[in-house]
C-alpha positions in Angstrom: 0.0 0.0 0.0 1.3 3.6 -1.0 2.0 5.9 1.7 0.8 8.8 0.5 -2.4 9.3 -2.3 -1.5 12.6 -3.9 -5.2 13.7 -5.7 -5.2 16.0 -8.5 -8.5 17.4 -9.7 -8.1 18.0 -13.4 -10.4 20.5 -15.6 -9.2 23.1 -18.4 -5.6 22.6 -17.3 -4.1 21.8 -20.6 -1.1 24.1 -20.9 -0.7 23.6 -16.9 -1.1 19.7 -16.4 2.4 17.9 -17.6 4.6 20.4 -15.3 2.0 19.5 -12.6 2.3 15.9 -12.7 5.7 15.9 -13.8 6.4 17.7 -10.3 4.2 15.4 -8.5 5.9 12.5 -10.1 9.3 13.1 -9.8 9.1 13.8 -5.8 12.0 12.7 -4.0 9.2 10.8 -1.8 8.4 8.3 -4.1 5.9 5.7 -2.0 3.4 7.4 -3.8 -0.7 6.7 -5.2 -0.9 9.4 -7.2 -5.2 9.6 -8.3 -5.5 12.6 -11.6 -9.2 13.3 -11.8 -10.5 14.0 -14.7 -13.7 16.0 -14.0 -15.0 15.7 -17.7 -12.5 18.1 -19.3 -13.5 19.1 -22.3 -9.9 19.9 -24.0 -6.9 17.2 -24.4 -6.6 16.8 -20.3 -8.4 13.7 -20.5 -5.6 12.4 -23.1 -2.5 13.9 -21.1 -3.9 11.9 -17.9 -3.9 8.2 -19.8 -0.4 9.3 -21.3 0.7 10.0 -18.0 -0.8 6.6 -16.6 1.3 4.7 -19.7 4.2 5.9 -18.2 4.0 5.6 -14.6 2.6 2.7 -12.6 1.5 4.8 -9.7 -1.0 6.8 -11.9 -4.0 6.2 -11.5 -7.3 8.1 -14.0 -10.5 8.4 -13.1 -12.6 10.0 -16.0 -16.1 11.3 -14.3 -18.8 14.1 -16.0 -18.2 17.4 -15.1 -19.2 18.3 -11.3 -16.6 20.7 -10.6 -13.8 21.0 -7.8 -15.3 19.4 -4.9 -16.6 16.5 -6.6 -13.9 15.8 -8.4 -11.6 15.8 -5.1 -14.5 13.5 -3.7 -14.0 11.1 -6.4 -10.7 10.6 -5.3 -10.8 10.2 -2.0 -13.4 7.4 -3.1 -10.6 5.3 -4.5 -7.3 6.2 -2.5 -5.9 3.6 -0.8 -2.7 5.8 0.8 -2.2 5.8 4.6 -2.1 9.7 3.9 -3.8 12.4 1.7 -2.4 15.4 -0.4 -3.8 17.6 -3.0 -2.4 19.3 -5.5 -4.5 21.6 -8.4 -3.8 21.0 -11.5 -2.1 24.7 -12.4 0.0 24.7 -9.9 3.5 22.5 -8.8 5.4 20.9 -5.8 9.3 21.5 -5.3 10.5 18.3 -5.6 10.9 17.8 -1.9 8.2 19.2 -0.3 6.6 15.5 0.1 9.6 13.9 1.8 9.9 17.0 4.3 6.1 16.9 5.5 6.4 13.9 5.7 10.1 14.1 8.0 7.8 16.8 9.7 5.1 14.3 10.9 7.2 11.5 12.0 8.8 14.3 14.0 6.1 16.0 16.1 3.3 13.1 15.6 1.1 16.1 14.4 -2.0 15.2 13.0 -1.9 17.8 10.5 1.0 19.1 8.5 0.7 22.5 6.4 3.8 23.2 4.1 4.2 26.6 3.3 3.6 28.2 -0.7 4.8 31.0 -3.4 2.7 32.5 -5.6 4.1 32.0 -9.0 2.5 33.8 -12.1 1.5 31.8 -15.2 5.3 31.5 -16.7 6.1 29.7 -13.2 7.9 33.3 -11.9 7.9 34.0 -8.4 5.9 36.5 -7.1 7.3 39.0 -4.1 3.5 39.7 -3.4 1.7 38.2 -1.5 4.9 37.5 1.1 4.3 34.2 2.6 8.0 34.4 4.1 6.4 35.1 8.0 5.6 32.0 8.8 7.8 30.0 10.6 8.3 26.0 12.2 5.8 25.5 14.9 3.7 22.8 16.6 0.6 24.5 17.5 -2.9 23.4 19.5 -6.3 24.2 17.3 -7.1 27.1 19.3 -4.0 28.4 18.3 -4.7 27.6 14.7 -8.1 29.7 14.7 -6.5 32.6 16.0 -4.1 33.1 13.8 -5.7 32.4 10.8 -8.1 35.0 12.2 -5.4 37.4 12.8 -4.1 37.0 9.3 -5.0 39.4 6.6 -4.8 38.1 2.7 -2.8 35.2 3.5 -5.3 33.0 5.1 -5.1 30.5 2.4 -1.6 29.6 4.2 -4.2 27.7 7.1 -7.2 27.1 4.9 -6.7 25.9 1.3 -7.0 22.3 1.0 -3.8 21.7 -1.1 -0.5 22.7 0.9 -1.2 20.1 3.6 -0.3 16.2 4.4 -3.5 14.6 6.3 -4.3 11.3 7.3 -6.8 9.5 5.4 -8.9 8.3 8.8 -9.8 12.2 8.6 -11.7 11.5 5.5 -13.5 8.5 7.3 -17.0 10.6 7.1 -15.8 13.6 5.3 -16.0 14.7 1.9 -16.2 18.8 0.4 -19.0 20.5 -0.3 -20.4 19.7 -3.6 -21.5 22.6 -5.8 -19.9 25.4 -3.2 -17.1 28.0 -4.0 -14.8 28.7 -1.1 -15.4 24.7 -0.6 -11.5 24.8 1.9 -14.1 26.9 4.5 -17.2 24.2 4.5 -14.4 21.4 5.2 -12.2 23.3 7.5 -14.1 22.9 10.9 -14.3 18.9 10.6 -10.5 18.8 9.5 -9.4 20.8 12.6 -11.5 19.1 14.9 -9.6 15.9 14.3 -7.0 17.6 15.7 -4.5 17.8 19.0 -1.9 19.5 17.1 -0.6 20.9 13.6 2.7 21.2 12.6 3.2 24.0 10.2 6.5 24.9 7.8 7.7 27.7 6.7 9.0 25.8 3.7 7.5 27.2 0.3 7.2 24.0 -0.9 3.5 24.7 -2.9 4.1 26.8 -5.8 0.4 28.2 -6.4 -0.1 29.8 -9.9 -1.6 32.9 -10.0 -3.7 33.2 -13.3 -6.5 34.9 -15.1 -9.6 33.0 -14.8 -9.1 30.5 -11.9 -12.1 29.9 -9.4 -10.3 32.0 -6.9 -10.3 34.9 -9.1 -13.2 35.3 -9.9 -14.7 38.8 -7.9 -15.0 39.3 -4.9 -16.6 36.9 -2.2 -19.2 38.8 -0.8 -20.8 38.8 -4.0 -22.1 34.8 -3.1 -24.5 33.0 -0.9 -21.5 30.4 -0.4 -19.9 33.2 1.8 -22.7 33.8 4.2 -23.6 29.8 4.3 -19.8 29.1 5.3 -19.7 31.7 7.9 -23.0 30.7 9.2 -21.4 26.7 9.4 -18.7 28.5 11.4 -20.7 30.0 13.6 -22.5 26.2 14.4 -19.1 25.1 15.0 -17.8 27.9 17.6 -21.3 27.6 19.2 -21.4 24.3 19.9 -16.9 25.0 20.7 -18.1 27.3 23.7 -16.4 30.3 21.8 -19.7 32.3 21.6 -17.7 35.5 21.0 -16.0 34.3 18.0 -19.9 33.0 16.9 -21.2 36.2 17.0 -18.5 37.7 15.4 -18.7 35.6 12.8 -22.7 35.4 12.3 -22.9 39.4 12.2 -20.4 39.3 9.4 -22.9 36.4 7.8 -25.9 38.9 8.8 -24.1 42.3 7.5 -22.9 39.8 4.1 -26.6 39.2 3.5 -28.4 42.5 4.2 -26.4 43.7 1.5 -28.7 42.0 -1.1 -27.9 43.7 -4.2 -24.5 42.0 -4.5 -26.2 38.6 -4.7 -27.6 36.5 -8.4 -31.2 36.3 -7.2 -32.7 35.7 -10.4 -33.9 32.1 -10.3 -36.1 30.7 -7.5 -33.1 28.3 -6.3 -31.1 31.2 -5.5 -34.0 33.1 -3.7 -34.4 29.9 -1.5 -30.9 29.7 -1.0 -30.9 33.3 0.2 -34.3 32.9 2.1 -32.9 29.9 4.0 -29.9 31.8 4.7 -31.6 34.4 6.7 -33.4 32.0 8.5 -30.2 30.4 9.5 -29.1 33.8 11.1 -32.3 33.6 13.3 -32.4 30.1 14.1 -28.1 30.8 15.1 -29.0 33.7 17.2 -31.4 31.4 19.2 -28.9 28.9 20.0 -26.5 31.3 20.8 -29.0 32.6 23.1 -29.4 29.3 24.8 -25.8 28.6 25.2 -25.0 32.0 27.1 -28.3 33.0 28.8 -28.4 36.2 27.1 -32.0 37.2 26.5 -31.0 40.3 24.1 -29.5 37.4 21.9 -33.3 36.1 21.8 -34.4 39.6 20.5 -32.2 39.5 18.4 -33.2 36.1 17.0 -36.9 37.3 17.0 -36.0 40.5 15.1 -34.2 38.4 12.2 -37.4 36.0 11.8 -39.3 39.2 10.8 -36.6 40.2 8.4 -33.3 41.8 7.8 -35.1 45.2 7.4 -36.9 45.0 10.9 -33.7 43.8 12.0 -31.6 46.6 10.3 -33.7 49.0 11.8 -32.8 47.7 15.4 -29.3 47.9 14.5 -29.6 51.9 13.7 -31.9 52.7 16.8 -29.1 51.2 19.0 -26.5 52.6 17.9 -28.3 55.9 17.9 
């Protein structure tokens, strides 16, 4: 059995895929499963994947229809039969060591989770100076010490939350699988992967090189322009409830409330997406009532009532008390 299943969701990667694999492939760790996903790519990616699984015995291709990132990264948790999990996206590359020193890392500290650190690299495979992901350094940390300084962090969160600069065990993906169908699909996952966890052992070394380009789901505007924001935070807030940390809750469910009362921002045009957006407001009420429960604070159960008769009622309370 491999040691490590290294999953590669593939889609529209054509000019990107060979240096991806080709950097996954020739890892000085080589006790590797390594599972490329085709998720129904409609150029020559579904060719370059069998080429690639000609050549290397440790290939493995699953060709599946089109159902974007998370069920594509699904698919291959479905299959791998590694004692651990990495993923890689198909645009972007590994240094050729970065496997063999998370995994050194992990036999070190007996961490549960190991994050290796990244540099943004534009489409020519050029370093970028900005963003700086030089300031993070060796530590073993708890998971309370994980939240808060991924909170702390301004544009280089990704660092603690994107799925693919990380070694995990698979037993973490027992009864987990991302969100299908959701952007920002890293935050739905998040809570469950932490919670599996004493400690995390994080590396300063750039070992990720994560191409910046034109196009990609993660640039594509600005977050606060989708539901998938507001239902992530509002999953948070469940999670920090139920944690004890009601202050982080209610920090974290106003910024879901003030996401959503600016409606304009949102695609409401089809009755899916109203019910989405309906359901999300609910969710603020309904989190406000068990927030209420967990501290004994009866303003939080004005609050609660307030959002069942809308944002605007709600709104309105906002601006009398801060009056």
């Amino acid at each position: 059995m491999p040691k490590i299943s290294v999953i590669i969701p593939v889609y529209k990667v054509e000019r990107y895929l060979d240096a991806c694999v080709a950097s996954v492939a020739g890892q000085t760790y080589a006790d590797l499963e390594i599972i490329l996903v085709d998720d129904g790519s409609p150029d020559n990616c579904p060719a370059l994947c069998d080429a690639w699984a000609k050549k290397d015995a440790r290939i493995k291709v699953i060709h599946r229809p089109n159902g974007g990132l998370s069920a594509a990264r699904n698919s291959g948790l479905d299959i791998a039969v590694g004692e651990f999990i990495a993923f890689v996206d198909s645009d972007d590359r590994l240094e050729p060591d970065v496997l063999q020193k998370a995994w050194e890392t992990k036999q070190k500290t007996n961490a549960e989770l190991v994050i290796f650190n990244l540099v943004c690299t534009d489409t020519e495979n050029c370093e970028l100076l900005e963003p700086d992901y030089t300031v993070f350094p060796d530590e073993v940390i708890a998971p309370a010490e994980f939240w808060s300084r991924l909170f702390g962090l301004d544009g280089i969160g990704n660092y603690y939350v994107s799925a693919w600069n990380k070694l995990y065990p698979a037993s973490m993906f027992s009864e987990l699988r991302y969100a299908v169908g959701k952007r920002y699909e890293d935050m739905f996952i998040l809570p469950g992967i932490i919670d599996q966890c004493k400690t995390i052992a994080c590396m300063s070394y750039q070992g990720y090189r994560y191409t910046q380009r034109p196009g990609s789901i993660m640039n594509q505007g600005n977050p606060r322009n989708y539901l998938d924001h507001s239902e992530f935070l509002l999953e948070w807030t469940k999670y920090f409830t139920h944690k004890g940390d009601a202050l982080r809750a209610e920090g974290l469910l106003n910024d879901a409330i003030a996401n959503l009362a600016e409606k304009d921002r949102f695609d409401l045009s089809t009755p899916a997406q109203q019910q989405r957006y309906r359901t999300a407001c609910r969710a603020c009420a309904d989190a406000y009532c068990n927030l209420a429960h967990r501290t004994g604070k009866r303003s939080m159960l004005l609050r609660a009532a307030l959002l069942r008769l809308g944002l605007p009622a709600y709104r309105v309370f906002l601006q009398h008390k801060s009056a």
